[in-house]
C-alpha positions as CSV (number, residue, x, y, z in Angstrom):
1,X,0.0,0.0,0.0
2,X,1.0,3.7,-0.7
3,X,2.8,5.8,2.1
4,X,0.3,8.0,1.4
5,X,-2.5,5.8,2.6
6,X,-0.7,5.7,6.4
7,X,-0.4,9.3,6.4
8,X,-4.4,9.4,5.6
9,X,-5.3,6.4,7.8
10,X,-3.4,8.2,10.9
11,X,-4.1,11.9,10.3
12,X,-7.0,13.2,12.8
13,X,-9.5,14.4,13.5
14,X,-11.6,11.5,11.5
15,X,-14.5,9.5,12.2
16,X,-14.3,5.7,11.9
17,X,-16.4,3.0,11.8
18,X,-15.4,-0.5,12.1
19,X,-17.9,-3.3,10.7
20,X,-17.7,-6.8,11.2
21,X,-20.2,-10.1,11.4
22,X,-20.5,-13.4,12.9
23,X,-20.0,-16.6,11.9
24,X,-24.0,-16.9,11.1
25,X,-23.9,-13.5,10.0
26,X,-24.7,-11.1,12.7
27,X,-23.6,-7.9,12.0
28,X,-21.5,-4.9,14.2
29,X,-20.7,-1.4,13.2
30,X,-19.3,0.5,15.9
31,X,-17.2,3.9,16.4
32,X,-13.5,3.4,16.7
33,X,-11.0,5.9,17.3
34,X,-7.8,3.7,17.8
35,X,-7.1,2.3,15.0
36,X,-3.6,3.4,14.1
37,X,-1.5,2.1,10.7
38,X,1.9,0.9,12.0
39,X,3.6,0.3,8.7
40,X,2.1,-0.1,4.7
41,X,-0.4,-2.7,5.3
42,X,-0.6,-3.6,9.2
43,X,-3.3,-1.7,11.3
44,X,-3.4,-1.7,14.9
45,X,-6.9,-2.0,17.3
46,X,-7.7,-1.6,21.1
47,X,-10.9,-2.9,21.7
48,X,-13.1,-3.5,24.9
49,X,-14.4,-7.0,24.7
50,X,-17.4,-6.5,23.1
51,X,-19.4,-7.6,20.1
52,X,-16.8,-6.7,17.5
53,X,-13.9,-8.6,19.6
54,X,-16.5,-11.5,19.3
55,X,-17.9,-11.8,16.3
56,X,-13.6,-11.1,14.7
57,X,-13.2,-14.3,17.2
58,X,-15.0,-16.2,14.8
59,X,-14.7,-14.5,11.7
60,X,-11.4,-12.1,11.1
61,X,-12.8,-10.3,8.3
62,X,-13.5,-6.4,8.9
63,X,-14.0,-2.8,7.1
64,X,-12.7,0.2,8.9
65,X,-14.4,3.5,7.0
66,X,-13.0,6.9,7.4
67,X,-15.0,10.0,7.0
68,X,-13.1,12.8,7.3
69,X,-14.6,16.2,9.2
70,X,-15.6,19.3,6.5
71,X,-14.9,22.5,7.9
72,X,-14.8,26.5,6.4
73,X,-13.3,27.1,9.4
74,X,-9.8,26.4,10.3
75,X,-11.0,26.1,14.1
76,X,-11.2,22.4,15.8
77,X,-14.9,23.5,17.1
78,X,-16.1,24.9,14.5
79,X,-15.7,21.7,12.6
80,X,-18.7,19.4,11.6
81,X,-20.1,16.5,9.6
82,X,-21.3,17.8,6.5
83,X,-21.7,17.0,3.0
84,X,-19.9,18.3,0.0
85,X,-22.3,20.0,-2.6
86,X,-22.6,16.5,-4.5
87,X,-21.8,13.0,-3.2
88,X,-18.3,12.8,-5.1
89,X,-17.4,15.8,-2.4
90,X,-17.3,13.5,0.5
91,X,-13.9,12.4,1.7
92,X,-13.1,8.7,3.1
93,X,-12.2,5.8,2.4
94,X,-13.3,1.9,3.1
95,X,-10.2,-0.2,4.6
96,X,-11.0,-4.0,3.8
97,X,-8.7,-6.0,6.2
98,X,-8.1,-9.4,8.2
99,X,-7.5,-9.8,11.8
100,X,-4.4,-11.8,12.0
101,X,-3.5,-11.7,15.7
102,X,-4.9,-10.4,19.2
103,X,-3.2,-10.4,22.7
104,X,-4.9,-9.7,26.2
105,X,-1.9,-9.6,27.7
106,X,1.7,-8.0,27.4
107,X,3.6,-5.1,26.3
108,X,1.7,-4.3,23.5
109,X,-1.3,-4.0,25.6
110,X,-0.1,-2.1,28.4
111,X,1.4,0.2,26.1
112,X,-2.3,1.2,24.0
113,X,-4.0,1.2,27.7
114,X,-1.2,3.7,28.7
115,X,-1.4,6.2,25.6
116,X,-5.5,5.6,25.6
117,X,-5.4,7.2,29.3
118,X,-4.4,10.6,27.8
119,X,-7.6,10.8,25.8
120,X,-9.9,8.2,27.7
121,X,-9.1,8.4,31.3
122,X,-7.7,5.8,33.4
123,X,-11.1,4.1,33.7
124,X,-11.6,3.9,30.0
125,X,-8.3,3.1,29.5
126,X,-8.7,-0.4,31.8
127,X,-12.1,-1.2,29.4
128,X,-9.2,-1.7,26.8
129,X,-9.6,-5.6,26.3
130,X,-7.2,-6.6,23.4
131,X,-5.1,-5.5,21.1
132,X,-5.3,-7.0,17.4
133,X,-3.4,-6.8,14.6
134,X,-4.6,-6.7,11.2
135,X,-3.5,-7.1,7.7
136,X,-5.0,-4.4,4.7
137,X,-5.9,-6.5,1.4
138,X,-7.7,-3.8,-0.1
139,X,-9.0,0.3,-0.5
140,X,-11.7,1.2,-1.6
141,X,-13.1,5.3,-1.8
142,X,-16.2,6.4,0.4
143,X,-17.9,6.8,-2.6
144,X,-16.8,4.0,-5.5
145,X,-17.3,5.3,-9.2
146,X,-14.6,3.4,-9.9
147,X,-12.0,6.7,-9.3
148,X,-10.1,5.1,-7.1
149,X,-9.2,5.6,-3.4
150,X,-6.6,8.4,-4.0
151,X,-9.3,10.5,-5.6
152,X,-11.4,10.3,-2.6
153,X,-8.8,11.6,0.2
């Protein structure tokens, strides 16, 4: 994957929304602010454990999507969700990827709880239930007419 696609993936602030499903096809979408791109294709996630931790137990297979925040103001809090004037306006991307590790335990772990406290809160910070580590096999833009990702950033 493109450096640029790290830059993008890690740059804040941005709204993201990891999906996943069950086995027999139960589907989670839920807010997630931790995923973090470690290198070209490996993403890093701190979850509680939760549906998403359970249902990438038994099938590893998830989509995080990035929306990024529109703004005419340079200002943090003046800074909303809001549609571009047609739908190729809006910015994101769809990150297709594959769980290919988790720990409960460790450095790793300790480490993600420890930086989490800073935004979180200590309390938050102990909800932190795993770390995984996933593997990118594909882009996609927000919106797909076929323009590829790096149109759509």
């Amino acid at each position: 994957m493109p450096a640029n696609l790290m830059e993008y993936f890690n740059k804040g602030p941005r709204l993201g929304v990891l999906s996943t499903s069950s086995n027999d096809g139960q589907v989670d979408s839920a807010v997630f602010g931790s995923p973090h791109m470690i290198d070209e294709k490996t993403v890093l996630v701190a979850t509680a454990k939760n549906r998403t931790f359970a249902n990438l137990l038994e099938n590893p297979n998830a989509v995080y999507i990035i929306i990024e925040r529109c703004s005419d103001s340079p200002k943090e809090e003046n800074m909303n969700m809001e549609p571009g004037s047609s739908v190729m306006d809006w910015k994101g991307i769809r990150v297709y990827m594959k769980m290919k590790e988790y720990k409960t335990s460790g450095e790793m772990l300790e480490m993600i709880r420890s930086q989490a406290a800073n935004f979180v809160g200590e309390e938050g910070a102990k909800m932190i239930y795993a770390a995984m580590t996933f593997e990118i096999y594909e882009v996609r833009p927000l919106v797909d007419f076929g323009q590829g990702w790096e149109k759509s950033i």
